[in-house]
C-alpha positions in Angstrom: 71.3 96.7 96.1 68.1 94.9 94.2 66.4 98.3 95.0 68.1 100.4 92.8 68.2 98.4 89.5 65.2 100.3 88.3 66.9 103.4 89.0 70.0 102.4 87.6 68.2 101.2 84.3 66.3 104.1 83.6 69.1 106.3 83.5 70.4 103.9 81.2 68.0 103.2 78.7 69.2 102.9 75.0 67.3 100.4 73.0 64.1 102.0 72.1 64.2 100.4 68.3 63.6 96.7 67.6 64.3 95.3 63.5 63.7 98.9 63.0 60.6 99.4 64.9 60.2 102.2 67.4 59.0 99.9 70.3 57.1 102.3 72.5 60.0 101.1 75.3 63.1 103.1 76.3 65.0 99.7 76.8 63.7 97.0 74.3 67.2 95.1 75.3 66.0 94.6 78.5 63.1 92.7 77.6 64.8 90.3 75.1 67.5 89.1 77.3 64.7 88.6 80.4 63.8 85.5 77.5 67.2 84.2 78.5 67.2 81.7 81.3 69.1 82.9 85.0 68.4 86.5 83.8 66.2 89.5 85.3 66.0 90.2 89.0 67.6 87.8 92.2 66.2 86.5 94.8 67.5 87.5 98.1 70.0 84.9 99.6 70.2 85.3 103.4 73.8 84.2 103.2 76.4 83.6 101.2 76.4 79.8 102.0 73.1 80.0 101.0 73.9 81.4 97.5 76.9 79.1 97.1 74.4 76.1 97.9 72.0 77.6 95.1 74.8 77.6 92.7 76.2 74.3 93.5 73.2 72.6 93.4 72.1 74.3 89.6 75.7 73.0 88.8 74.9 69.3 89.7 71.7 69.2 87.6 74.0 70.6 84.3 72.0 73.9 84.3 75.7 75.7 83.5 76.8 73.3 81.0 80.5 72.7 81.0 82.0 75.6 81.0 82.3 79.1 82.9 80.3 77.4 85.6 78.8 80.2 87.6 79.7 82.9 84.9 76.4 81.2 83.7 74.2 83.2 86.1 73.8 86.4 84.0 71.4 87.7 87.0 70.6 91.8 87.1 72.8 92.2 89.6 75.1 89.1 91.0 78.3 88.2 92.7 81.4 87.9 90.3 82.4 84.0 90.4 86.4 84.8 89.4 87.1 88.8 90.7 85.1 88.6 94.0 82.7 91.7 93.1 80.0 92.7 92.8 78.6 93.2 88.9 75.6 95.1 88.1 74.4 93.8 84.9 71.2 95.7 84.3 72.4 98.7 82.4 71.2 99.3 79.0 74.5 100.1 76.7 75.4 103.9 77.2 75.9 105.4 74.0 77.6 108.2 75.7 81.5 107.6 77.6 80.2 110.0 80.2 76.9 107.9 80.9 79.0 105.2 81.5 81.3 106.2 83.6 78.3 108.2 85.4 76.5 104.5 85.6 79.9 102.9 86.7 80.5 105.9 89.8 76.9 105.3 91.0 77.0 101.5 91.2 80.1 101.8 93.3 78.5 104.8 95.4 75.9 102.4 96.3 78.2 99.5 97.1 80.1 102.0 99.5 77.0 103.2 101.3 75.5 100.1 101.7 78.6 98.9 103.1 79.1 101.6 105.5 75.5 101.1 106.7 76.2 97.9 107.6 79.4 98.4 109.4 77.5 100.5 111.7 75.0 98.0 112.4 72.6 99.5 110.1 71.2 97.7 106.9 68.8 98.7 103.6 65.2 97.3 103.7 64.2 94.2 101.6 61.5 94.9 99.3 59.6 92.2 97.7 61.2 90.8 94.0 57.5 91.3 92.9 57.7 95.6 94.0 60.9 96.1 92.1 59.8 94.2 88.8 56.7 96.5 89.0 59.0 99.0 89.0 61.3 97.8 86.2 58.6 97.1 84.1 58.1 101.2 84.8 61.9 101.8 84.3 61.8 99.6 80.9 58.7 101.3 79.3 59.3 104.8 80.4 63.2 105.4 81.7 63.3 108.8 83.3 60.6 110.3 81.9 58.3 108.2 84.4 57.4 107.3 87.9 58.6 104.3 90.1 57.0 103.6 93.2 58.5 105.0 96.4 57.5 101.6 98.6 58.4 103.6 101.7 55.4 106.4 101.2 53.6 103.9 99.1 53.2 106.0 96.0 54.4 106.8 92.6 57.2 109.3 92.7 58.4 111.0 89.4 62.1 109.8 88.6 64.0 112.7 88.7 63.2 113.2 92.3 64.2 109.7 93.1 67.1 110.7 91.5 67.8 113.5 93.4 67.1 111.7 96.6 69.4 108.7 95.4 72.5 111.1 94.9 71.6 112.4 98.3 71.9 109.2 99.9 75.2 108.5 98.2 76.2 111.9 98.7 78.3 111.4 101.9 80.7 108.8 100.1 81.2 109.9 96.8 84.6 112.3 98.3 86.2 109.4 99.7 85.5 107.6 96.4 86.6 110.4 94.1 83.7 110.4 91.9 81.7 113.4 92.7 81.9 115.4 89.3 80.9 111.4 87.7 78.6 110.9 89.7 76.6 114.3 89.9 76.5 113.8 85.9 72.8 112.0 86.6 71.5 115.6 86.7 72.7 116.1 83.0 71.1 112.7 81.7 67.9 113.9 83.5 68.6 117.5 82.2 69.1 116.1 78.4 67.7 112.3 78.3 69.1 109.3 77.6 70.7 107.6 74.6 66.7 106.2 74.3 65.6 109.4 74.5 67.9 111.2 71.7 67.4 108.2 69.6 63.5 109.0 69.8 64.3 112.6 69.1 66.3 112.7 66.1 64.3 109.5 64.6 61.0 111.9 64.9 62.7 114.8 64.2 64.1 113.5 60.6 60.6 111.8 60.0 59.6 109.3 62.1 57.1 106.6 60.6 57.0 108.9 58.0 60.3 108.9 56.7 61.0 105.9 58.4 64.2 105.1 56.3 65.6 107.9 57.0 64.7 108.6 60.4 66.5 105.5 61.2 69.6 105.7 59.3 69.6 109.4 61.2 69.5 107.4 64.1 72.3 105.0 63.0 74.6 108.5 62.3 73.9 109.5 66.0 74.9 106.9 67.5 77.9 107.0 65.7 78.8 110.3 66.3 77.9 110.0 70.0 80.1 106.7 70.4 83.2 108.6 68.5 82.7 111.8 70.5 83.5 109.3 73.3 86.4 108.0 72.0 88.2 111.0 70.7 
């Protein structure tokens, strides 16, 4: 699943400002919390007794403190020390219900495939930690409006067809799961951006740098609007 966190991220992307400062990165949020200790991208664990012999030995040393124990890991993607699942924890926040719920559908869709791979002997490559934080990085400074390296071909490969070719490979699953209509929604984020995108828009549209003020008090009325539209 490490794979996919770029993808995953860029269609999330929503924190482009920082103390009011358009950062010239779709997910800003991203960056700060990599700062954090037992954040960013996993290492592979070749077992699970392998990962329960990481955690156990991080526990002994007080790395976790006193409290919550494992719920101390706060990896991209880990295992969920109380439910038994497992959380992806690299999405920017959606400002939009129907991001999320698209974000929520795909991570599952990939759970499910990967799953059925394996139950018929069949398994995902393992790419190097140091070929999906390249493409992160790419992810966290551009979103979808950028390329991520297809390691496979070995070249950079516009996101929206990376897209494309992730919803085919969840494609044969997403029936079963219910969550087609969800799912397929990644073609309207690519259509109309992300939240980071919009944000851009409407702060250069009322201003920018210019007006910064209020291009960023536009920004603040968005947002709102877009969370309520959610709720309603």
């Amino acid at each position: 699943s490490r794979y996919f966190i770029p993808h995953l991220l860029a269609l999330s992307t929503s924190s482009p400002f920082w103390h009011g400062t358009n950062t010239g990165l779709k997910s800003y949020r991203s960056v700060i919390f990599e700062m954090l200790p037992r954040t960013g991208i996993p290492h592979s664990f070749d077992s699970w007794a392998e990962y329960v012999g990481f955690t156990k030995t991080m526990d002994a040393v007080g790395a976790f403190g006193k409290r919550d124990k494992v719920a101390k890991i706060w990896w991209d993607i880990r295992p969920h020390p109380v439910f038994d699942t497992m959380e992806f924890r690299i999405a920017d926040i959606c400002t939009s219900l129907d991001d999320a719920v698209c974000l929520a559908g795909l991570f599952q869709a990939i759970c499910a495939k990967l799953i059925k791979l394996r139950r018929h002997n069949m398994a995902w490559r393992h790419y190097r930690h140091m070929h999906i934080s390249e493409n992160k990085w790419r992810a966290v400074r551009f979103g979808i409006n950028g390329e991520l390296i297809d390691f496979g071909r070995e070249e950079s490969v516009p996101f929206p067809v990376l897209a494309e070719e992730l919803l085919e490979f969840v494609d044969d699953v997403l029936d079963e799961l219910g969550s087609r209509q969800e799912v397929e929604h990644v073609r309207t984020i690519l259509e109309r951006g992300t939240s980071a995108d919009r944000q851009i828009a409407t702060y250069e549209a009322n201003g920018g740098d210019d007006n910064r003020e209020a291009a960023l008090n536009a920004v603040v009325d968005f947002l709102i609007a877009e969370t309520k539209a959610g709720l309603s």
